[in-house]
C-alpha positions in Angstrom: 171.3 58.9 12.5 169.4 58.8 9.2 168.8 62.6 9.4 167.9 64.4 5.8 170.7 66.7 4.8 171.0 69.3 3.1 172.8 68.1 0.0 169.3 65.9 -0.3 167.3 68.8 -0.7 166.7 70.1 -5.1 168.2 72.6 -6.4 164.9 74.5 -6.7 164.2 73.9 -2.8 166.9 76.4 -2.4 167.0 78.7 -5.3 165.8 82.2 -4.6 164.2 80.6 -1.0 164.9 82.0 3.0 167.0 79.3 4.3 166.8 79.9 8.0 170.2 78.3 9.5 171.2 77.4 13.3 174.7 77.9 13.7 177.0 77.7 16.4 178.8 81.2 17.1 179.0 80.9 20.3 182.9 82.4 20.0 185.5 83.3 22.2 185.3 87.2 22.5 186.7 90.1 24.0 186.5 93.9 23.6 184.3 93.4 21.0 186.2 91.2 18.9 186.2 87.7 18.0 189.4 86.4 19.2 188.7 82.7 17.7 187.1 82.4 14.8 187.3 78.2 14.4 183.5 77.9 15.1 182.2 80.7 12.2 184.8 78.5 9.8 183.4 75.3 10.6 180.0 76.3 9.2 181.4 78.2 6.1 181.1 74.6 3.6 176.9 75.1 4.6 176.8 78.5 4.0 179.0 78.7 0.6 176.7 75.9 -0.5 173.3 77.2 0.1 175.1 80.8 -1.5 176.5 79.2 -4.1 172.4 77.5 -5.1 170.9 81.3 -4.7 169.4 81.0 -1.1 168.9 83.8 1.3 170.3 82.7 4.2 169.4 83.8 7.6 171.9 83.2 10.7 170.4 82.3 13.8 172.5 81.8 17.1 173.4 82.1 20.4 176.1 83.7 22.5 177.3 83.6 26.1 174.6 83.6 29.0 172.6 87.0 28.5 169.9 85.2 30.6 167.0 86.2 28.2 168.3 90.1 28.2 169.4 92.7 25.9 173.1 92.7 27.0 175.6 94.5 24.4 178.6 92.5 25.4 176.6 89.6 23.7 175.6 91.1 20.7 176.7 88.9 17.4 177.4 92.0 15.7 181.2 91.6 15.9 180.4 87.2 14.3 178.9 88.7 11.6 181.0 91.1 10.4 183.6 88.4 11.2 181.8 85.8 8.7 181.8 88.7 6.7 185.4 88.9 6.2 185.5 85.0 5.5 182.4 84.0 3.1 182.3 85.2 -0.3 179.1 87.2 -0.1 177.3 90.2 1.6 176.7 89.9 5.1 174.3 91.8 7.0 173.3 91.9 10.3 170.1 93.1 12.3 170.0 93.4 16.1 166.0 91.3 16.4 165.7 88.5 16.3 161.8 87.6 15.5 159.3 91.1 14.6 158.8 93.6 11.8 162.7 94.6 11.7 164.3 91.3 11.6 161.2 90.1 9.0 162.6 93.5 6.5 165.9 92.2 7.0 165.1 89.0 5.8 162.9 90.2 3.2 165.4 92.7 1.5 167.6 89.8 0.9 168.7 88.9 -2.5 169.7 85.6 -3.5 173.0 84.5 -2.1 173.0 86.7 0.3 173.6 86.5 4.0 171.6 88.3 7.1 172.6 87.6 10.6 170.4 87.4 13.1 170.8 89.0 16.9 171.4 86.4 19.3 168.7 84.1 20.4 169.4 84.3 23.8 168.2 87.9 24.2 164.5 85.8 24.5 163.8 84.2 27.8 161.5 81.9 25.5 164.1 80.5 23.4 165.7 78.4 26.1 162.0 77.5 27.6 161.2 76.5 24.0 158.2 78.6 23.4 156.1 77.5 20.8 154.6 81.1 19.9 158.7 81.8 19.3 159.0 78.9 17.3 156.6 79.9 14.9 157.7 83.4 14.8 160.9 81.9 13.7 159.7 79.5 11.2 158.0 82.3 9.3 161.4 83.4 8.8 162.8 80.7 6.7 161.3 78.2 3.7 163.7 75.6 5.2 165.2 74.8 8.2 169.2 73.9 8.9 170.7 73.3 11.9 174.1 73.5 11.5 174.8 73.5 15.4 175.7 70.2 16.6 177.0 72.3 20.0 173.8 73.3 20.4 172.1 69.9 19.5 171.6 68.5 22.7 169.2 71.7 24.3 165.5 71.4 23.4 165.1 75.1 22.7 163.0 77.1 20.2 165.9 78.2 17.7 167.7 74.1 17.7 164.4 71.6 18.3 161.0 73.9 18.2 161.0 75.6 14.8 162.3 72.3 13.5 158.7 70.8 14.8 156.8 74.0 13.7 158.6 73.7 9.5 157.5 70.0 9.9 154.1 70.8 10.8 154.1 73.5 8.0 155.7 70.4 5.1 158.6 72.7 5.2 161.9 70.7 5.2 164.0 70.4 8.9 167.6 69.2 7.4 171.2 68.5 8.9 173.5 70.9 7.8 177.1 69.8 6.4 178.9 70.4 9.6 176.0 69.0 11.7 176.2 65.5 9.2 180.1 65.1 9.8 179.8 65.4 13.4 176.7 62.7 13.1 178.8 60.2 10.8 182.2 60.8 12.6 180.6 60.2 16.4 178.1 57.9 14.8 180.1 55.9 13.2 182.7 54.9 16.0 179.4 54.3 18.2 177.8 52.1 15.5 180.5 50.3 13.1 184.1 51.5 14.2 187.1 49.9 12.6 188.8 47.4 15.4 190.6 47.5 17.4 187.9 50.3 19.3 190.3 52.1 21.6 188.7 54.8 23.8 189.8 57.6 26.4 188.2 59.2 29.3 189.2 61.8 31.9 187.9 64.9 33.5 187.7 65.4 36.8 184.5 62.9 37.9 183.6 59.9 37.6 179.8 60.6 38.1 179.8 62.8 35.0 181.3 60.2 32.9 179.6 57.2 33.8 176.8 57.4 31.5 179.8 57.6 28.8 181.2 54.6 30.6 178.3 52.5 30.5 177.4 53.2 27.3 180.7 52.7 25.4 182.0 49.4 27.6 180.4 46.9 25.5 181.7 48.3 22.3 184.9 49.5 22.6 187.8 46.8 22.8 189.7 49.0 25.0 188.9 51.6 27.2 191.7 54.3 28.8 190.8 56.4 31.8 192.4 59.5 33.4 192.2 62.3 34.9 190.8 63.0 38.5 187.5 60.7 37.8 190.6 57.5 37.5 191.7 58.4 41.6 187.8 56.9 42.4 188.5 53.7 40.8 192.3 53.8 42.7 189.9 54.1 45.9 187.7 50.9 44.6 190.7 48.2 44.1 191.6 50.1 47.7 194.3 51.7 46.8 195.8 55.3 49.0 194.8 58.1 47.1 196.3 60.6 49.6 194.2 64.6 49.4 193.4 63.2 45.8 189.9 64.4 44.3 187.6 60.9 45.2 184.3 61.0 44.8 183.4 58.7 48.4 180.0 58.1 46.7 180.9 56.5 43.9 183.3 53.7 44.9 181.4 51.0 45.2 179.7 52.2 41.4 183.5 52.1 40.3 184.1 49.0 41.7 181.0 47.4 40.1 182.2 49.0 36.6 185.7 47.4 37.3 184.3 44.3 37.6 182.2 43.6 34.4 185.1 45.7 32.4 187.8 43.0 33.3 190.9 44.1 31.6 188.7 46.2 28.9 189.2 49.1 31.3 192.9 50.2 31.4 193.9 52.5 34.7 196.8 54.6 34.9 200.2 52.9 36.7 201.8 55.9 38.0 201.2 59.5 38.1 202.4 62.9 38.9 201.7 64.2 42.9 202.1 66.9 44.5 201.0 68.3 47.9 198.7 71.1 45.9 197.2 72.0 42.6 200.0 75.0 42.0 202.4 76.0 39.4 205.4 76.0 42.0 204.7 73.0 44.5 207.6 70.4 44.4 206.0 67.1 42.4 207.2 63.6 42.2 206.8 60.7 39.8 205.5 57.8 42.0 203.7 54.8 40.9 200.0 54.6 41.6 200.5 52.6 45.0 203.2 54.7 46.5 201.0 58.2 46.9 201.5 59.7 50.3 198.8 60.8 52.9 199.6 64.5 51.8 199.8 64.1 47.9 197.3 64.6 45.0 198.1 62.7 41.9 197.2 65.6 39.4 198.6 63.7 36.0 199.4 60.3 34.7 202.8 59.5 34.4 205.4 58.6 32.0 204.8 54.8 32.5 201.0 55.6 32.1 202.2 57.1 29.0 204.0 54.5 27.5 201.1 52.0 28.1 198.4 53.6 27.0 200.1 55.0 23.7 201.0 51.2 22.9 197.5 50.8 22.9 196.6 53.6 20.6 199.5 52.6 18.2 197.1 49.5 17.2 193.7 50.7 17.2 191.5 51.9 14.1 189.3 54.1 16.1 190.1 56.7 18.9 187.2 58.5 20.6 189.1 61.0 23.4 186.7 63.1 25.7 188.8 64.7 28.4 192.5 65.4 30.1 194.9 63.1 32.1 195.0 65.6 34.8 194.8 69.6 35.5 196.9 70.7 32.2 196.0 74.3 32.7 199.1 74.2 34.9 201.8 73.7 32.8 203.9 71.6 35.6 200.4 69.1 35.3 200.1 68.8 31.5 202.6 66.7 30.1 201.3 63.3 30.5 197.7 65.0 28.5 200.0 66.4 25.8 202.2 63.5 25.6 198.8 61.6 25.1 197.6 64.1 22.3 200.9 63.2 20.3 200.4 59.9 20.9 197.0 59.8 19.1 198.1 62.1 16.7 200.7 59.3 15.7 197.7 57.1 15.7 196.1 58.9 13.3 199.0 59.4 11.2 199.1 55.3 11.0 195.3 55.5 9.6 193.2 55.3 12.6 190.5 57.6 12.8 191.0 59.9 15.9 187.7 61.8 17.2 188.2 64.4 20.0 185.1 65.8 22.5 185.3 68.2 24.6 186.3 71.7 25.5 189.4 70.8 27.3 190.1 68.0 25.2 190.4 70.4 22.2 192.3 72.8 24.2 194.7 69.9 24.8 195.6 68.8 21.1 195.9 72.7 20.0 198.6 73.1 22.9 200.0 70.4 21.7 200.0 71.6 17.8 198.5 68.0 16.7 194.8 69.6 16.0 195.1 69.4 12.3 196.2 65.8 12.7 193.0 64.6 14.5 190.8 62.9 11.9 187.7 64.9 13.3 187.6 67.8 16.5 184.0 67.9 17.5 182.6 71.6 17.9 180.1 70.2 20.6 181.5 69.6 24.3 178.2 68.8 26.2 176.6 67.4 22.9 179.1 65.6 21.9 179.4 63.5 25.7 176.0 63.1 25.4 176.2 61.5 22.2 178.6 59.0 23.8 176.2 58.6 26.4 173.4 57.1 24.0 171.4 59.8 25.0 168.5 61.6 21.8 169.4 65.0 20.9 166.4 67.0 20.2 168.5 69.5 17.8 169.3 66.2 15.6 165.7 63.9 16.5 163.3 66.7 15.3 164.8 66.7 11.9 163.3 65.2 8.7 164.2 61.7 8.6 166.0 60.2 5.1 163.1 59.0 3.3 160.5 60.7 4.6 
């Protein structure tokens, strides 16, 4: 992407100066307590950095859906005193966001010191973008970092307006270090992946994928598909899909796809069905042209296993976004955890293995094969859209290299 980084910037950019960060702690909590912390880790290199070159850093982020009000069960609070715990420096925390307390807050910091900021959301202009909020926040910070690749793909005050407003100002708008991995990991397999390009799709739709499809078709050398959004392609080469998920208005798209792929799109041979989507309903293994009028294939199978894992064993990159099927039920998630070892194993033979997506992620820790992964991406819906082609104002707005 050609973004201005951090580790670009002088040391006397940073030195004694408000560093005003976007992070993504938008984490997993519950009675008040972080219960997964992977998200305040992945931005601790940034931070440690900028404290390590004297900076006062201020935390800005989101969390949850407060709808643009003052809700305590989405305070940041409990994140702060969480990256407290975890980063060696004070950590303070001040519930405002933009006014005369958070501006004290920020003030009264010393160098290499950390204050977080209440979350953003609490403003109904931060998700409208508000440029009178984007200034407010810019007046907070010398520099700008966002460090929130999750958050990348929204256009709102705290990830793409007080980027323009520091620009507009000649204050620098930089990538942080998490936000520049995520760019040269995804960026890389989009732009110069080592061959063989091997890449794998599921989820439940085909409709929300076919961007992704479109997009990564002429350069990938193989592509997998699973999942739910693989029964509307079964439909389009006029196979039965039984009470499978199809989406009826997409066949004739998927048939069009299946066409110009030609044997770059690989579909799954066999799968597991059963008459519902429950933990105790009696499944079969039945190839994909045996499904009955009362089944719903709801995994791939082992056959579907074997083939696309022979696949994976020779490729140099991986790109995964989505499962095989519904893996939240344990009795429809081995063919997806099958397929996470399988890349794993990949990896382990010097491929580099990228993973998208919420569920995807959920996937590879069931499996215990996370820390084998080359790269996990923090960003679900901005990392799809990346795969989609599609500009990210969080990443656009900031100061090109160069520049």
């Amino acid at each position: 992407m050609n973004k201005k980084t951090l580790q670009d910037l002088p040391d006397s950019a940073l030195q004694g100066k408000r560093v005003l960060v976007r992070v993504d702690y938008n984490v997993p909590m519950d009675g008040g307590r972080v219960t997964d912390d992977t998200r305040i880790r992945a931005t601790l290199p940034t931070l440690q950095y900028l404290i390590d070159h004297g900076a006062r850093v201020v935390l800005m982020s989101h969390l949850g859906r407060p709808k643009g009000q003052w809700n305590e069960k989405y305070t940041l609070r409990a994140a702060a005193e969480r990256l407290g715990e975890l980063v060696k420096a004070p950590v303070s925390f001040v519930a405002d966001i933009v006014g005369d307390k958070a501006r004290a807050a920020v003030d009264a910091l010393a160098p290499g010191s950390v204050v977080v900021l209440e979350n953003v959301r609490f403003l109904a202009t931060e998700e409208t973008n508000d440029p009178k909020l984007s200034e407010e926040m810019a007046s907070l910070g010398d520099v700008y970092v966002n460090d929130a690749f999750g958050s990348a793909h929204r256009a709102h005050a705290s990830t793409a307006g007080v980027a323009e407003a520091m620009k507009r100002e000649g204050r620098p708008a930089v990538a942080g270090m998490l936000m520049q991995k995520e760019l040269d990991y995804l960026g890389g397999a989009l732009e110069s992946p080592a061959r063989p390009f091997v890449a794998i799709l599921g989820g439940a739709k085909i409709s929300g994928k076919l961007d992704v499809i479109e997009n990564l078709l002429p350069k990938v050398d193989r592509l997998l598909v699973g999942g739910a959004m693989a029964n509307t392609f079964f439909r389009a080469l006029g196979l039965g899909t039984g009470l499978s998920l199809v989406e009826e208005d997409r066949v004739d798209m998927a048939r069009e796809v299946l066409k110009r792929a030609g044997d770059k799109l690989v579909l799954p041979v066999d799968g597991v069905v059963a008459p519902e989507a429950s933990a105790d309903a009696h499944s079969a293994i039945l190839d994909r042209d045996k499904v009955p009028a009362e089944g719903r294939i709801l995994d791939i199978g082992p056959k579907t296993v074997a083939t696309f894992s022979e696949i994976l064993m020779g490729a140099k990159t991986i790109v995964w976004n989505g499962p095989m099927g519904m893996f939240e039920i344990e009795a429809f998630a081995r063919g997806t955890i099958d397929l996470a070892r399988a890349v794993a194993e990949a990896t382990d033979r010097g491929a580099t293995t990228i993973i998208g997506g919420g569920d995807t992620v959920a996937a590879i820790e069931e499996a215990s094969v996370a820390n084998r992964m080359s790269h996990v991406s923090t960003g679900g819906g901005a990392s799809l859209e990346f795969l989609e082609g599609k500009t990210l104002p969080g990443v656009a707005l900031l100061d090109a290299k160069g520049a």
